[in-house]
C-alpha positions in Angstrom: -31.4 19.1 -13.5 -33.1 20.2 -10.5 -32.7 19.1 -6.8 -33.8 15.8 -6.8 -34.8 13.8 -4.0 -33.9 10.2 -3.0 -37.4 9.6 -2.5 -38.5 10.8 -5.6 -36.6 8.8 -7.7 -38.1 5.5 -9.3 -37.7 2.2 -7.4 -35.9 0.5 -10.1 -33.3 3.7 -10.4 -32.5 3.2 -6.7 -32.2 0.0 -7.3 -29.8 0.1 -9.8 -27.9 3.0 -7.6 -27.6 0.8 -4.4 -26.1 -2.3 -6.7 -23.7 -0.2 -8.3 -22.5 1.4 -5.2 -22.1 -2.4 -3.8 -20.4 -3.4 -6.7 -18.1 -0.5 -6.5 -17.3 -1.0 -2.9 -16.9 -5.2 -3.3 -14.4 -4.5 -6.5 -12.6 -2.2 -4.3 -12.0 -4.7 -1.2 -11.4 -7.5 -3.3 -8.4 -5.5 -4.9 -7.1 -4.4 -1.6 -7.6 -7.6 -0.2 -5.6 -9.0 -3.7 -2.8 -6.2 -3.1 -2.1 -6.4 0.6 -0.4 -9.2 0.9 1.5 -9.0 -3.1 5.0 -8.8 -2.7 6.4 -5.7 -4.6 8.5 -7.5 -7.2 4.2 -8.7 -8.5 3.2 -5.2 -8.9 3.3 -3.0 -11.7 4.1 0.5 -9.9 3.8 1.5 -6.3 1.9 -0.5 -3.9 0.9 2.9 -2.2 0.0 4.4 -5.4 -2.3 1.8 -5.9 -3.9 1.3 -3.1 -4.7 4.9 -2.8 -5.9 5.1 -6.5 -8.8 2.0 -5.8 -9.3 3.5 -2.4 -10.2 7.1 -3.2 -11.0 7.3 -7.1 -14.9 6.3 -7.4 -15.3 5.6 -11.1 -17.8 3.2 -11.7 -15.1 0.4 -10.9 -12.5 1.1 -13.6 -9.7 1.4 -11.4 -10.0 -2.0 -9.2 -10.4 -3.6 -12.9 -7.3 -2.1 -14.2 -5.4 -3.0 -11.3 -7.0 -6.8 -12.0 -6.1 -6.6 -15.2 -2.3 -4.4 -15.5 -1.2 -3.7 -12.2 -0.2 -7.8 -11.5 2.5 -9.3 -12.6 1.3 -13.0 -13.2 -2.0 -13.8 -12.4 -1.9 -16.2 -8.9 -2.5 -15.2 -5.3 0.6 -15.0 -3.6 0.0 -18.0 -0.7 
């Protein structure tokens, strides 16, 4: 691939780039948000560990899902 420019990509490709990034970034708040106030007996692992992992690894998502999905114990908000 060459050195492709923002501006030469198609609309629809941009598009598609700028809702994945948001979906990325609101997946990410909403598990920190989720995480914050968890008490540490509700998490599976370290609640550093975790926040670190949805914070900094960008992959498409994955890792504020698996935290969704394995990294609770029980599946209510703490109130």
């Amino acid at each position: 691939m060459g050195n492709t420019r923002w501006d030469d990509l198609d609309p629809r490709l941009q598009r598609a780039i700028v809702f994945a990034a948001g979906l990325e970034i609101g997946l990410k708040i909403a598990a920190l948000i989720d995480l914050a106030p968890r008490p540490r007996h509700e998490i599976r692992g370290e609640k550093a560990a975790w926040a670190a992992a949805i914070t900094l690894i960008n992959a498409a998502g994955v890792v504020p899902v698996v935290y969704f999905l394995h990294g609770r114990v029980g599946g209510t908000r703490p109130s």
